[in-house]
Gaussian input, Z-matrix of N, CA and C with variables (Angstrom, degrees):
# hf/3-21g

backbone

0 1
 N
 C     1     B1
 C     2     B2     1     A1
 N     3     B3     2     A2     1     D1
 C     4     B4     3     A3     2     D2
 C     5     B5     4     A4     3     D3
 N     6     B6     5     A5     4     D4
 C     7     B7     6     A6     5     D5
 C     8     B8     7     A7     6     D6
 N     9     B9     8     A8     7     D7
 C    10    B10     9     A9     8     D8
 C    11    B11    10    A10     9     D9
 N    12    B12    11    A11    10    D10
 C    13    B13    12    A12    11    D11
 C    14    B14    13    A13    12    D12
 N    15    B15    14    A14    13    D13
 C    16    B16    15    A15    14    D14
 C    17    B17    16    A16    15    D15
 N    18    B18    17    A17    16    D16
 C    19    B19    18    A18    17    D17
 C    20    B20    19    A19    18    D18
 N    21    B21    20    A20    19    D19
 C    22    B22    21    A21    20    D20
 C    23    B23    22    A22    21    D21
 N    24    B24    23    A23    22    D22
 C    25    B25    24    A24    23    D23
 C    26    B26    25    A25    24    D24
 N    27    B27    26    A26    25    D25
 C    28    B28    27    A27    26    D26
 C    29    B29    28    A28    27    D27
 N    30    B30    29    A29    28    D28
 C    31    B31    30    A30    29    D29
 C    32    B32    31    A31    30    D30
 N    33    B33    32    A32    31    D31
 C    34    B34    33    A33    32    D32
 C    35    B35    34    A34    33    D33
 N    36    B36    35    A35    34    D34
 C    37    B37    36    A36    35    D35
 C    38    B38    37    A37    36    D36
 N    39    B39    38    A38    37    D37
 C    40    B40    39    A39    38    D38
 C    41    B41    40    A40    39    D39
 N    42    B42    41    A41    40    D40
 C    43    B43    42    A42    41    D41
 C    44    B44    43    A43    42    D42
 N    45    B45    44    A44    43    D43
 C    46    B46    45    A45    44    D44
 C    47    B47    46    A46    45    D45
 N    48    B48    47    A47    46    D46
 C    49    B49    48    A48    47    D47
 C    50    B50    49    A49    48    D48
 N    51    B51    50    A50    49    D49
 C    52    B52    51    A51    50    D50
 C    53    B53    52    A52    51    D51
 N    54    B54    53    A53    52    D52
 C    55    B55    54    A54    53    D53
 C    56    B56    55    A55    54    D54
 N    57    B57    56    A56    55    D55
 C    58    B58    57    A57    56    D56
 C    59    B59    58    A58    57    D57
 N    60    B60    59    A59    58    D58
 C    61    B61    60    A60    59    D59
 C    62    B62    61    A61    60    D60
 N    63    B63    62    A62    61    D61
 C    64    B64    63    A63    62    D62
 C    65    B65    64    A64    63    D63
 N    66    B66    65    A65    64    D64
 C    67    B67    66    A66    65    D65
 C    68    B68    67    A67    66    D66
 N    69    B69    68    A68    67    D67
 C    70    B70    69    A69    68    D68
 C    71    B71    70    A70    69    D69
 N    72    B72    71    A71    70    D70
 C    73    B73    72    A72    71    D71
 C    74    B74    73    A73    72    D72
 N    75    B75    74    A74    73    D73
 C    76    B76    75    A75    74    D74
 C    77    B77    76    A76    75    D75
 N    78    B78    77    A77    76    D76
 C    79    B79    78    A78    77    D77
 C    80    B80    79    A79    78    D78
 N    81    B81    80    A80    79    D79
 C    82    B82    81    A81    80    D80
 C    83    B83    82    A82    81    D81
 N    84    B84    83    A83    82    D82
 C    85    B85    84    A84    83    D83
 C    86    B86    85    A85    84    D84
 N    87    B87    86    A86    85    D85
 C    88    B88    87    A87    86    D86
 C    89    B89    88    A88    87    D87
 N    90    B90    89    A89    88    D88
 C    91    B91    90    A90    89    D89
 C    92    B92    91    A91    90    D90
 N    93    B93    92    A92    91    D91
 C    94    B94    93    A93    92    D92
 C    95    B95    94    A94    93    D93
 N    96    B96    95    A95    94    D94
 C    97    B97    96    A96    95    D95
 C    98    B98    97    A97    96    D96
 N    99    B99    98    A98    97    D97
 C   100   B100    99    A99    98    D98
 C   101   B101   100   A100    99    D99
 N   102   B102   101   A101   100   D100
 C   103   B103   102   A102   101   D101
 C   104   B104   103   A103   102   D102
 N   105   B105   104   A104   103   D103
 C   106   B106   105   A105   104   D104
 C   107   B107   106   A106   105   D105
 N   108   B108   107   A107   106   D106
 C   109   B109   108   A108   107   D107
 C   110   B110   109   A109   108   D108
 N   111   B111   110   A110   109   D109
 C   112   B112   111   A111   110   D110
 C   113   B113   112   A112   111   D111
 N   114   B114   113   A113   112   D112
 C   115   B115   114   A114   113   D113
 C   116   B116   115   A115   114   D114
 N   117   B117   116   A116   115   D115
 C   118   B118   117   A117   116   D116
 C   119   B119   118   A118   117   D117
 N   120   B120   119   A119   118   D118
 C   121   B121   120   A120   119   D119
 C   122   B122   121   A121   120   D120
 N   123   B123   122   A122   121   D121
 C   124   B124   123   A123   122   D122
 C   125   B125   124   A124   123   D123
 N   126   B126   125   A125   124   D124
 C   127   B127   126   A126   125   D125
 C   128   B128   127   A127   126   D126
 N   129   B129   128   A128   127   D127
 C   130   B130   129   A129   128   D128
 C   131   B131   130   A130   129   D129
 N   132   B132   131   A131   130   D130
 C   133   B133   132   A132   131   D131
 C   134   B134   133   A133   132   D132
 N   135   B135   134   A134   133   D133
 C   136   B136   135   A135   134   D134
 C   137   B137   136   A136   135   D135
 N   138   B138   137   A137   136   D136
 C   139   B139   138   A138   137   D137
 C   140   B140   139   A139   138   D138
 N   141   B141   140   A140   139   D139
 C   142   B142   141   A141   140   D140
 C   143   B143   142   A142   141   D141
 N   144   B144   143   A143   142   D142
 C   145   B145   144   A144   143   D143
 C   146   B146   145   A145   144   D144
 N   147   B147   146   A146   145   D145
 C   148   B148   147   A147   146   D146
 C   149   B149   148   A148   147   D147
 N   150   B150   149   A149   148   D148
 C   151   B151   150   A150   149   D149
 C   152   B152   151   A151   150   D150
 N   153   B153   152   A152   151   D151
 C   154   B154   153   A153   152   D152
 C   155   B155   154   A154   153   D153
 N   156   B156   155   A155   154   D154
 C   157   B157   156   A156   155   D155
 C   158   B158   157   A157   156   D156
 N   159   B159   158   A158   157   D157
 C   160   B160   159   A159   158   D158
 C   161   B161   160   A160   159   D159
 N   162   B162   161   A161   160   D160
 C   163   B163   162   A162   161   D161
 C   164   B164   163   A163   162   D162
 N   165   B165   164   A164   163   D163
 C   166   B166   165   A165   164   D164
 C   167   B167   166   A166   165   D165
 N   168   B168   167   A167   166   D166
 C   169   B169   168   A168   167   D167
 C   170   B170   169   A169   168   D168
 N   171   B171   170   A170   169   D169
 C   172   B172   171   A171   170   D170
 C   173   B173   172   A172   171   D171
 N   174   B174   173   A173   172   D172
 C   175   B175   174   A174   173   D173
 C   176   B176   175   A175   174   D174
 N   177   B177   176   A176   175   D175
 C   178   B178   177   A177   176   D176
 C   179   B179   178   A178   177   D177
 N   180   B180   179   A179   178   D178
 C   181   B181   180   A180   179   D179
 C   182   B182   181   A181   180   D180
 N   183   B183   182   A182   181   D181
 C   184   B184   183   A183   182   D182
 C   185   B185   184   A184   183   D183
 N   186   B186   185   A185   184   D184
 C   187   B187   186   A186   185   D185
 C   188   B188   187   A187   186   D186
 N   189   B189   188   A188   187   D187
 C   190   B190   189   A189   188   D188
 C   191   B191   190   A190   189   D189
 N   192   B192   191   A191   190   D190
 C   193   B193   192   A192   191   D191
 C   194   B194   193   A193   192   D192
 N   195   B195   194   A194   193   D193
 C   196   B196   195   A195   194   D194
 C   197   B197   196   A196   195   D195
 N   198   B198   197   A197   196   D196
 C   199   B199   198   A198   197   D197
 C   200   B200   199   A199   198   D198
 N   201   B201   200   A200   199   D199
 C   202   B202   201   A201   200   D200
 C   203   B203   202   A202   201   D201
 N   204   B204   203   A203   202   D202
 C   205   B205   204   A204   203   D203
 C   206   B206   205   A205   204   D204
 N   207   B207   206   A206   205   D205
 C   208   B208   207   A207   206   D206
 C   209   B209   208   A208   207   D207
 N   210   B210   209   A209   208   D208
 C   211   B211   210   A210   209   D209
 C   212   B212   211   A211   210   D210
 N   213   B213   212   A212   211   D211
 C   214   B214   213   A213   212   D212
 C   215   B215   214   A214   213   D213
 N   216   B216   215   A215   214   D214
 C   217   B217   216   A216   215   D215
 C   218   B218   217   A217   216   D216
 N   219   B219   218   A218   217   D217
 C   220   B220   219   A219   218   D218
 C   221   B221   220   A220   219   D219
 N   222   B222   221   A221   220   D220
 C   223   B223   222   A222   221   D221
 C   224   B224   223   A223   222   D222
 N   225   B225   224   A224   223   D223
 C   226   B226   225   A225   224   D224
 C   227   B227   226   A226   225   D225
 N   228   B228   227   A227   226   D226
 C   229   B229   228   A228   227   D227
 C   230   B230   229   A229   228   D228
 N   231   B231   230   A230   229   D229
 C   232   B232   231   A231   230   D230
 C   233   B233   232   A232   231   D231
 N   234   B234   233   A233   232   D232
 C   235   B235   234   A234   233   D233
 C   236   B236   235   A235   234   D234
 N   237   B237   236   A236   235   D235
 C   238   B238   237   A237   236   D236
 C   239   B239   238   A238   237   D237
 N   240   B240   239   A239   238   D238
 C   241   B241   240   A240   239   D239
 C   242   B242   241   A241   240   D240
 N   243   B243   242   A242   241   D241
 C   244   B244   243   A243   242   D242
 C   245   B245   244   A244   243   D243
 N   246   B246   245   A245   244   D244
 C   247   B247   246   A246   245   D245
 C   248   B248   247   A247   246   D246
 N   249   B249   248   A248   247   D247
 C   250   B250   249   A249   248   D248
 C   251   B251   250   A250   249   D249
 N   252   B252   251   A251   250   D250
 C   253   B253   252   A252   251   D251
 C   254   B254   253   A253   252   D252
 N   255   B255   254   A254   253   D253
 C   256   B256   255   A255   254   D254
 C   257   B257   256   A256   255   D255
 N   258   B258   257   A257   256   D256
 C   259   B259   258   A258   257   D257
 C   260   B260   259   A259   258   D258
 N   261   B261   260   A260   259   D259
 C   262   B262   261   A261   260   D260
 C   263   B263   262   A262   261   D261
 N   264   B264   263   A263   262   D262
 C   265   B265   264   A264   263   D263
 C   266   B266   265   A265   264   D264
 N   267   B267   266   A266   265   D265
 C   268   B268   267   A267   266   D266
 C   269   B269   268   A268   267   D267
 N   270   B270   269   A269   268   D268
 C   271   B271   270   A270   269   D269
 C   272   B272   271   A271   270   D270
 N   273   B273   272   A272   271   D271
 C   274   B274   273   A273   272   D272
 C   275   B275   274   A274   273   D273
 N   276   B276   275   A275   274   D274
 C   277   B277   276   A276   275   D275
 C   278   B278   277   A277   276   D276
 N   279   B279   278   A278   277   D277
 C   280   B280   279   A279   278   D278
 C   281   B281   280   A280   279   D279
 N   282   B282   281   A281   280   D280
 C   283   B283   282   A282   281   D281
 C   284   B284   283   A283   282   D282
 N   285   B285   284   A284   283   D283
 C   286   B286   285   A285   284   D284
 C   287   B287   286   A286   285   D285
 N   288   B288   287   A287   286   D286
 C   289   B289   288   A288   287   D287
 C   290   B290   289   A289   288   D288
 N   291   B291   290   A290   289   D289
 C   292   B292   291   A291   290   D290
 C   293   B293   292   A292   291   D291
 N   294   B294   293   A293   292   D292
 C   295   B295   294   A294   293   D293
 C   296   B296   295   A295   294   D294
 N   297   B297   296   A296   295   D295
 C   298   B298   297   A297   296   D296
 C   299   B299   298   A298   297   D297
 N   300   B300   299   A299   298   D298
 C   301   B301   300   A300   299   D299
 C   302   B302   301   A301   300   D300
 N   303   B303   302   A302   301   D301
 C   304   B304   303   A303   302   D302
 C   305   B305   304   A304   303   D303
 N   306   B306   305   A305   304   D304
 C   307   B307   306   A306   305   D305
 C   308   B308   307   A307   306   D306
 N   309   B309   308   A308   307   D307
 C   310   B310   309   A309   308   D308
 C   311   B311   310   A310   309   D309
 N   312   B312   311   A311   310   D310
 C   313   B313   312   A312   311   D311
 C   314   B314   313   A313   312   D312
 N   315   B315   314   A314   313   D313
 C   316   B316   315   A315   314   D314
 C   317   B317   316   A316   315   D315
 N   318   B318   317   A317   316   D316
 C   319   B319   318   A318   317   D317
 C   320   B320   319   A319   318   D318
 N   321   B321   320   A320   319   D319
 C   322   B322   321   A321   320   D320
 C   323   B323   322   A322   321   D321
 N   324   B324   323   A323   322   D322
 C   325   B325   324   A324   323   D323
 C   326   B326   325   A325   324   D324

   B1=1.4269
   B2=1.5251
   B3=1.4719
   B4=1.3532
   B5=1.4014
   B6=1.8597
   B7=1.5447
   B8=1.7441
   B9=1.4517
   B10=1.6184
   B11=1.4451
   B12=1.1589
   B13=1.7230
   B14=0.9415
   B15=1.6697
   B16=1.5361
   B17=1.2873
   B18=1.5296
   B19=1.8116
   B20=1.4547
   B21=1.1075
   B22=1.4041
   B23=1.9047
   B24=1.1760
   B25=2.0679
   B26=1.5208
   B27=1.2660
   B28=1.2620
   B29=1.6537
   B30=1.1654
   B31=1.6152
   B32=1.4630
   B33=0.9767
   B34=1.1883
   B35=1.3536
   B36=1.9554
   B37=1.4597
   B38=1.4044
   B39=1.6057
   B40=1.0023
   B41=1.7356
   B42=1.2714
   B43=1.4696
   B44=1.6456
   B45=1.6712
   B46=1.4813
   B47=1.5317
   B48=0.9798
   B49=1.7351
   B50=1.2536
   B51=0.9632
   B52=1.7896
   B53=1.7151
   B54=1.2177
   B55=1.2923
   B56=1.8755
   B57=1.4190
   B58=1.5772
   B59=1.5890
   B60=1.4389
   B61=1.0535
   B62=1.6520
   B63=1.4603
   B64=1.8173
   B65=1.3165
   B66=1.5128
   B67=1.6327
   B68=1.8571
   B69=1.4883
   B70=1.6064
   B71=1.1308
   B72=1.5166
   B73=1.2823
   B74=1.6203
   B75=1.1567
   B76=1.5502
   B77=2.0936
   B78=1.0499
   B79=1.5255
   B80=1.3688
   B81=0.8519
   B82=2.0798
   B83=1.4173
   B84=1.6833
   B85=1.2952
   B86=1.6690
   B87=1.3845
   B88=1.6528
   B89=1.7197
   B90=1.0323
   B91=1.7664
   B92=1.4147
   B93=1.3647
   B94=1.6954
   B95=1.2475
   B96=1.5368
   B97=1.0703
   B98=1.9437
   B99=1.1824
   B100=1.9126
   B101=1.4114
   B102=1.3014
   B103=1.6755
   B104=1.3412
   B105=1.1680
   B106=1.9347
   B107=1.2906
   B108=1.5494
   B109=1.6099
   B110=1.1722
   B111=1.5884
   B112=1.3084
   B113=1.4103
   B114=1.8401
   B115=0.9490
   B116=1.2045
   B117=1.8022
   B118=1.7986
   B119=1.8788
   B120=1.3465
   B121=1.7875
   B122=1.0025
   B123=1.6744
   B124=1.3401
   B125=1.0238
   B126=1.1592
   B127=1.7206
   B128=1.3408
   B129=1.7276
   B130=1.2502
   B131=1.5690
   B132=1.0322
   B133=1.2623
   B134=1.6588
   B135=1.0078
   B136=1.7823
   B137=1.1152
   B138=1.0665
   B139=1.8333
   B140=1.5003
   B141=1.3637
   B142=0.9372
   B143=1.3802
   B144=1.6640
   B145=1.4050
   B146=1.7163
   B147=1.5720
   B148=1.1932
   B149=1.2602
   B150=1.6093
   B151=1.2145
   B152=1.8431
   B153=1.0356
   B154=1.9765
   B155=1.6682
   B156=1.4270
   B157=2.0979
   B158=1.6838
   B159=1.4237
   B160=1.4551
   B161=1.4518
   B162=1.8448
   B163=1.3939
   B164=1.7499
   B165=1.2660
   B166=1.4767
   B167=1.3089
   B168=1.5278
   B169=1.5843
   B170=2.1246
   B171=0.9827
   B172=1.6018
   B173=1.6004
   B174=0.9003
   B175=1.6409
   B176=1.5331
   B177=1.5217
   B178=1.5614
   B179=1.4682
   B180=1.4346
   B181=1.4078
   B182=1.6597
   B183=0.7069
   B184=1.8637
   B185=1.6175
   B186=1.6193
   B187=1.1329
   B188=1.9207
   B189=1.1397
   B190=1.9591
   B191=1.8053
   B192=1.4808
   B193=1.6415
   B194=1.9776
   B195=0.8146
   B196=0.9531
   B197=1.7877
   B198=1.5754
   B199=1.4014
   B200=1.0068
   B201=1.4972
   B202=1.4313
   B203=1.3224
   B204=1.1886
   B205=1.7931
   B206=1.0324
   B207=1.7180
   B208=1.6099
   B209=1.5761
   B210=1.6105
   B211=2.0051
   B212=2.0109
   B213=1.3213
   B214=0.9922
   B215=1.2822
   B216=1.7035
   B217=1.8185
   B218=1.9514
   B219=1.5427
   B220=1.3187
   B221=1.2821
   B222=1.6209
   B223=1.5647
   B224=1.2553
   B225=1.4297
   B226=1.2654
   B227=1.7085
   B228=0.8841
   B229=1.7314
   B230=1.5346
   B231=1.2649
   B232=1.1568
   B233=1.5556
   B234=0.9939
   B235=1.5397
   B236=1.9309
   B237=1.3112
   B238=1.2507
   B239=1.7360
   B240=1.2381
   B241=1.4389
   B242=1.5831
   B243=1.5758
   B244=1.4982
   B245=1.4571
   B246=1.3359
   B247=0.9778
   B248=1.2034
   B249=1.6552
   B250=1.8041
   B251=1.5382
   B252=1.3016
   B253=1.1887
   B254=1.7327
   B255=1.3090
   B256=1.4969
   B257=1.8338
   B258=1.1426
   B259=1.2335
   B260=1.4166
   B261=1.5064
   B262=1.7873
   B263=1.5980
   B264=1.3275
   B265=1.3886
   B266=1.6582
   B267=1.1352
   B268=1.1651
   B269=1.9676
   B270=1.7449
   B271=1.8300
   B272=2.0315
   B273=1.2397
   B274=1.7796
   B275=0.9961
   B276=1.7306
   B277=1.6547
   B278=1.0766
   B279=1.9041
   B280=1.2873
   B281=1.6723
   B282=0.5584
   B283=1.3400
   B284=1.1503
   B285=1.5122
   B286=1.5908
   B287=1.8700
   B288=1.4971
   B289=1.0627
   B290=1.3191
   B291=1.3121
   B292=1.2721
   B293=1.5097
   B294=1.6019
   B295=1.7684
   B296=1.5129
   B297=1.5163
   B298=1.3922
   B299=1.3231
   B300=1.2129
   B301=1.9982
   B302=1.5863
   B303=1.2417
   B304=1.4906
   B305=1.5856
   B306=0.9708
   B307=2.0024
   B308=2.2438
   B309=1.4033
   B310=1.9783
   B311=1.5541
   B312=2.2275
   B313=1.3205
   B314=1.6424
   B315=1.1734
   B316=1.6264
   B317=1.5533
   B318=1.3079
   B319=1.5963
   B320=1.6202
   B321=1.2927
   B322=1.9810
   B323=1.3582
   B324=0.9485
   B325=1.8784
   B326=1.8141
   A1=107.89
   A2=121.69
   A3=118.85
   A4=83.66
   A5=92.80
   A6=103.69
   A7=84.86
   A8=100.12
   A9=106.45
   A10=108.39
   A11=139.96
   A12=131.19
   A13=115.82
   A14=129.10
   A15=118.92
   A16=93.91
   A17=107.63
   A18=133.83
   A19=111.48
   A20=88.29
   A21=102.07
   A22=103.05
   A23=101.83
   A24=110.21
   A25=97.40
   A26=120.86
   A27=136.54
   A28=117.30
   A29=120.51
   A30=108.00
   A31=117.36
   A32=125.20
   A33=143.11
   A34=114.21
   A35=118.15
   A36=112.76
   A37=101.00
   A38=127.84
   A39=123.58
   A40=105.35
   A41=104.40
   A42=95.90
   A43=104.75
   A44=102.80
   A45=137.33
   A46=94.45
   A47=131.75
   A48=150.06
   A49=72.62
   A50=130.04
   A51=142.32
   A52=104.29
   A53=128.92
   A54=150.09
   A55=101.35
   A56=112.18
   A57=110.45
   A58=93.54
   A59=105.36
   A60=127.74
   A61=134.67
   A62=101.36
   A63=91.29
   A64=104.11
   A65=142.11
   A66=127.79
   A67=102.04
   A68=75.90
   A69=100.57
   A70=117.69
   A71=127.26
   A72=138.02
   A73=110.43
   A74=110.13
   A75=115.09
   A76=98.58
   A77=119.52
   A78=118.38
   A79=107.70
   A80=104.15
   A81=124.59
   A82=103.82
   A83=121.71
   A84=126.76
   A85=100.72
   A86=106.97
   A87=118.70
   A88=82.71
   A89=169.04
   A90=159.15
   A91=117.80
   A92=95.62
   A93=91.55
   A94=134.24
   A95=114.71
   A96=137.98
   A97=96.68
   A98=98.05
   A99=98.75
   A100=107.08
   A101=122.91
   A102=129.66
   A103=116.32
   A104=91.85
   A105=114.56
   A106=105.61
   A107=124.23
   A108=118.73
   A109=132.05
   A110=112.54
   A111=110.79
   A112=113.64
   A113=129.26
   A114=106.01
   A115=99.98
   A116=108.11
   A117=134.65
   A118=92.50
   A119=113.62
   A120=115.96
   A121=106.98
   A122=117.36
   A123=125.03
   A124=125.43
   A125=113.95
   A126=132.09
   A127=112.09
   A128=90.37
   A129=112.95
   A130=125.68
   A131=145.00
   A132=154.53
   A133=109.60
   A134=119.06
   A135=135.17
   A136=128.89
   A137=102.06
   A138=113.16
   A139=118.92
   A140=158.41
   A141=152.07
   A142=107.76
   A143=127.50
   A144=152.93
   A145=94.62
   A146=129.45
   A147=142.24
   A148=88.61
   A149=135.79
   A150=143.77
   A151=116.35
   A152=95.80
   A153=102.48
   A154=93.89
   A155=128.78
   A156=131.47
   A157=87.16
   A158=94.07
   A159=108.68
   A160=94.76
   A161=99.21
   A162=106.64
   A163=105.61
   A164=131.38
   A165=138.90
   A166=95.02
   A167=105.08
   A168=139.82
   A169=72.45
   A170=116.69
   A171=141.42
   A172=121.29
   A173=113.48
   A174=123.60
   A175=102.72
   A176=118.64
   A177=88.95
   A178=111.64
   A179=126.37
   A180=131.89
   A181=95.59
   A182=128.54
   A183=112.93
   A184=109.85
   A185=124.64
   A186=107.23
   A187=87.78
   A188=115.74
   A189=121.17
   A190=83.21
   A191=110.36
   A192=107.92
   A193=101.87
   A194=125.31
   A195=102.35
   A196=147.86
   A197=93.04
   A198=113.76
   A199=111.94
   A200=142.58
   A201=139.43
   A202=107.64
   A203=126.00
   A204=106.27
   A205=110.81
   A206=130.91
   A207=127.94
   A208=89.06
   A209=118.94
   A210=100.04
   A211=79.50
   A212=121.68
   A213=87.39
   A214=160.28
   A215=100.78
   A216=123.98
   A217=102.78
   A218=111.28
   A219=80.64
   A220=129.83
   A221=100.23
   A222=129.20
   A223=117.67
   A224=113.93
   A225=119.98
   A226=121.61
   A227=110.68
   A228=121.46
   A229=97.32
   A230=146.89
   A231=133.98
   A232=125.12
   A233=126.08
   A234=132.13
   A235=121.41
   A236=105.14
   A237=128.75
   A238=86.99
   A239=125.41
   A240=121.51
   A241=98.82
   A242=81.18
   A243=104.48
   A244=130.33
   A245=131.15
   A246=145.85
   A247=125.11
   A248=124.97
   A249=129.22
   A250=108.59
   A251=108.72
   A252=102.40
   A253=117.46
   A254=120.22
   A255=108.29
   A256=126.63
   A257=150.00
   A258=128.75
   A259=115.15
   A260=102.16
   A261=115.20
   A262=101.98
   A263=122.56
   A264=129.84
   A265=142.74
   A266=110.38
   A267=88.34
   A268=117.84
   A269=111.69
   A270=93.49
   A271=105.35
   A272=108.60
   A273=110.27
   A274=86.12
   A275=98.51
   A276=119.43
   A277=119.49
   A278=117.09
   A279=115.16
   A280=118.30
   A281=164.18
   A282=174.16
   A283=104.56
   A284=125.04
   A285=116.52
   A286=94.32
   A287=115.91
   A288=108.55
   A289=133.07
   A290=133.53
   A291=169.18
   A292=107.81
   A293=144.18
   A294=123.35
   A295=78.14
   A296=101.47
   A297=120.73
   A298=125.07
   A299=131.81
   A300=126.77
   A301=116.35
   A302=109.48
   A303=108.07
   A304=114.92
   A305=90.54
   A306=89.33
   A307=90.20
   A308=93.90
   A309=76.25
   A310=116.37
   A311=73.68
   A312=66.26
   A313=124.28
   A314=132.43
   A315=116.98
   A316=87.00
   A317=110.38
   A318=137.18
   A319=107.95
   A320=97.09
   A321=106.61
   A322=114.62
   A323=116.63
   A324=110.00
   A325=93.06
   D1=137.62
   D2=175.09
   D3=-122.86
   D4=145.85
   D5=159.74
   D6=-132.84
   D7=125.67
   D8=157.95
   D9=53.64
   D10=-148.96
   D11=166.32
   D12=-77.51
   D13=35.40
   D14=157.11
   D15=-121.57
   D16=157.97
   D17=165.90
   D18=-142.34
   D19=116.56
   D20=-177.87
   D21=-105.38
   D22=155.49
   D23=-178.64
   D24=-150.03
   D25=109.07
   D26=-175.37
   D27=-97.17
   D28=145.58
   D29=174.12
   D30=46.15
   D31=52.51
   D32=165.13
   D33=-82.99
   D34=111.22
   D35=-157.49
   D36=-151.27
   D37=143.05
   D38=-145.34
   D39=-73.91
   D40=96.78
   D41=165.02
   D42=-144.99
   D43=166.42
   D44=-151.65
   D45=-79.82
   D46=-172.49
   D47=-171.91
   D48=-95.64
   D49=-98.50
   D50=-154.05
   D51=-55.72
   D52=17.10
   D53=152.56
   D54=63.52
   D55=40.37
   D56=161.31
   D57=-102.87
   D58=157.74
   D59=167.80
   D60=-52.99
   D61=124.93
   D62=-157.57
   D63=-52.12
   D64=147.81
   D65=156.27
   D66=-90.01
   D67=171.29
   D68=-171.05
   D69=99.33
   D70=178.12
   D71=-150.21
   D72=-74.50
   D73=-158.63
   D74=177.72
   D75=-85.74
   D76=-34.82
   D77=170.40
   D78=-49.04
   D79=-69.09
   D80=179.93
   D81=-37.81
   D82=-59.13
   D83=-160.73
   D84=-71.01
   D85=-48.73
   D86=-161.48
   D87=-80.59
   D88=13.82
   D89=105.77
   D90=-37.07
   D91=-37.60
   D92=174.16
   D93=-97.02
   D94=-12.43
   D95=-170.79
   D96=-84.00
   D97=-38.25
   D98=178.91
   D99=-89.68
   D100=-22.72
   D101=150.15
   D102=-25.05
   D103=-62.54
   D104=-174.30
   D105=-72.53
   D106=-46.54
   D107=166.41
   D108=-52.30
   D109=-55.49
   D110=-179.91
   D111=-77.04
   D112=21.85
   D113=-169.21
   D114=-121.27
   D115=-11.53
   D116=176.34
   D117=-71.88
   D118=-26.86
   D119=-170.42
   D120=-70.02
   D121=-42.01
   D122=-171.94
   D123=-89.12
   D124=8.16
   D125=-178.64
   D126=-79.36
   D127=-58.21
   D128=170.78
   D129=-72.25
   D130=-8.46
   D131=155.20
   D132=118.08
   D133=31.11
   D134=146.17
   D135=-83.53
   D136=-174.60
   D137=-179.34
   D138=-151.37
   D139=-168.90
   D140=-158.79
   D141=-116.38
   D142=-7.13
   D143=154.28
   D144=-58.71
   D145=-63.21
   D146=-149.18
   D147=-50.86
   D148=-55.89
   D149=-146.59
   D150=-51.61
   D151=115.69
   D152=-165.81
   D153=-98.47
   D154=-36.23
   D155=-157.53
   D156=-138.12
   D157=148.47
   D158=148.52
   D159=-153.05
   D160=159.93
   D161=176.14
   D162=-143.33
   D163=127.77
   D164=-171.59
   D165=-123.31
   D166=126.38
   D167=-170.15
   D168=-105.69
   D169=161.91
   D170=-160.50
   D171=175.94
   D172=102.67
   D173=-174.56
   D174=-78.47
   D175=-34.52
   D176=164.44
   D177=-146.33
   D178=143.32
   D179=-162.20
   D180=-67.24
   D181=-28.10
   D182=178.77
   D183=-60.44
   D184=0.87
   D185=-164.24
   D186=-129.12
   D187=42.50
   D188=-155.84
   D189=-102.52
   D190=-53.13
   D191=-175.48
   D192=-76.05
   D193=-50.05
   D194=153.53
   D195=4.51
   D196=-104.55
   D197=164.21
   D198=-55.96
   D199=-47.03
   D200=171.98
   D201=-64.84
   D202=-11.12
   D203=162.34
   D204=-73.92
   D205=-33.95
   D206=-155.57
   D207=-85.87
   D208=-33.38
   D209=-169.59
   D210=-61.01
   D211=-63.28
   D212=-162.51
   D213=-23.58
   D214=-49.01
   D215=163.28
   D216=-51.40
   D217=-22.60
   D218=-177.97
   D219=-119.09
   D220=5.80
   D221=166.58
   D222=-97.44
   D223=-7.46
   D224=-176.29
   D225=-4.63
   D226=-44.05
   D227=-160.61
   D228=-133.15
   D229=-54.26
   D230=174.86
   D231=-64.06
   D232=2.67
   D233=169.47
   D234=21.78
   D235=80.13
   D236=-147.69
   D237=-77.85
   D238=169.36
   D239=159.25
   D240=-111.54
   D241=123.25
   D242=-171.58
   D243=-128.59
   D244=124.16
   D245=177.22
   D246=-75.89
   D247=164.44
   D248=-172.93
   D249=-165.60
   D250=86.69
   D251=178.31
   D252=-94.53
   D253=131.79
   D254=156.03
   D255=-55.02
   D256=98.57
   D257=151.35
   D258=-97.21
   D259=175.42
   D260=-165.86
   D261=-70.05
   D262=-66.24
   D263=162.46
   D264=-117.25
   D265=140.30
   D266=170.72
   D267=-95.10
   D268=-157.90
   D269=-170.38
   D270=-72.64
   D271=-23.03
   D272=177.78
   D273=-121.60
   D274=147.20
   D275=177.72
   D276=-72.77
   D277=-29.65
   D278=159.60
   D279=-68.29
   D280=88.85
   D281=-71.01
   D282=97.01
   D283=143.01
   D284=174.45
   D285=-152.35
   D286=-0.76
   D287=147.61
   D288=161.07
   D289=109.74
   D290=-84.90
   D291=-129.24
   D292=110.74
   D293=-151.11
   D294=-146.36
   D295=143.15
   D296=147.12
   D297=-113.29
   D298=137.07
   D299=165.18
   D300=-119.61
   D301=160.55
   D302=161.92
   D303=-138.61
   D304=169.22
   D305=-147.06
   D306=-131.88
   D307=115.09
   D308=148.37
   D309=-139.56
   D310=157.47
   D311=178.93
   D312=-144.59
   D313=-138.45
   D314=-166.29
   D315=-120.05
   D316=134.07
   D317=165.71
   D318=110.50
   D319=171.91
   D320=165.43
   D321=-72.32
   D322=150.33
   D323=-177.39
   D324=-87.91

């Protein structure tokens, strides 16, 4: 959703075009899950620079360094303020972890 120079992408969770669940680890899942973001950003007229918040829902803390290495590879240089929460579940058990961001940016969409 863009309103004005913000975009927000909510519930963003690892799933396929054909809507099965991405396989592979928590690296694999949290790649696709920013796949799908930066690609909802670019729709909207952002970029993966635009990105100001992120927030990672994580079903289990052994996988926190992890996933925070891959935002790294994709924040590398824009250094988003970012969040990591543990919760108990997410909506599929395969799921291992679930990210939102919001991005602004300069002009009308």
């Amino acid at each position: 959703m863009r309103v004005g120079e913000r975009i927000l992408v909510s519930g963003t969770a690892p799933v396929e075009a054909d809507g099965s669940s991405t396989p592979g680890d928590a690296a694999a899942q949290a790649r696709r899950c920013f796949a799908i973001i930066t690609k909802a950003i670019g729709d909207l007229g952002g970029t993966a620079s635009d990105v100001v918040r992120t927030r990672m829902y994580i079903v289990d803390p052994a996988d926190a360094d992890t996933i925070g290495a891959v935002h790294g590879e994709i924040f590398a240089d824009v250094r988003p303020a970012a969040t990591m929460v543990v919760v108990k579940a997410l909506l599929r058990d395969e799921w291992l972890v679930e990210i939102e961001a919001e991005a602004l940016v300069q002009g009308d969409a």
